[in-house]
C-alpha positions in Angstrom: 4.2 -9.3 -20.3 2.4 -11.5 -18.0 2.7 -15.6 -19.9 0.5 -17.0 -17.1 -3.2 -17.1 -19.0 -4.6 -16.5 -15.7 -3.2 -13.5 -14.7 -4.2 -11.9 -18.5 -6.3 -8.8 -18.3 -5.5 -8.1 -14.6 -4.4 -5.1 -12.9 -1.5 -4.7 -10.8 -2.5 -4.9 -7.3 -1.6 -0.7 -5.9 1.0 -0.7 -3.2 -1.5 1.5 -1.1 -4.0 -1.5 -1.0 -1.0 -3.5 0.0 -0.2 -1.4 3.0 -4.1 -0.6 4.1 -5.4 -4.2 3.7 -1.8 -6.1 4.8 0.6 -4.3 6.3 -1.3 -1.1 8.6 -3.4 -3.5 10.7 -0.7 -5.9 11.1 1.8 -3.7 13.1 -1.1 -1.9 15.1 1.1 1.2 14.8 -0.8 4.9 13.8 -0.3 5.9 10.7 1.7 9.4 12.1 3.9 6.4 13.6 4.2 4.1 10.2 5.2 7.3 8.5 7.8 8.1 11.0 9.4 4.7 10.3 9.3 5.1 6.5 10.6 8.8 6.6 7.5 10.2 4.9 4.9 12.9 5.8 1.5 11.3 7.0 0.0 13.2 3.8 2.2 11.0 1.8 1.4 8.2 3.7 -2.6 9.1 3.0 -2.2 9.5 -0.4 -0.6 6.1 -0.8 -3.0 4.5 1.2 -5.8 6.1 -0.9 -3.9 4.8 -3.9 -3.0 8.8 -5.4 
């Protein structure tokens, strides 16, 4: 459990918003190409990014 009073009461930032915000615009790769590299199907990939 989180002992940092600031972080009380917050959520866990998704991994999806991770990639989408940070990470996808960065490498200015196509997501068909990201999922390549990770050795996942592009649904996968879309449901991750839209945090399913």
């Amino acid at each position: 459990m989180a002992t940092n009073p600031l972080l009380l009461g917050l959520a866990p930032t998704h991994p999806g918003e991770i990639l989408r915000e940070d990470l996808l615009p960065a490498t200015g790769l196509t997501k068909t190409e990201i999922a390549q590299k990770l050795g996942v199907s592009r649904q996968t990939l879309h449901d991750l990014i839209a945090e399913r």
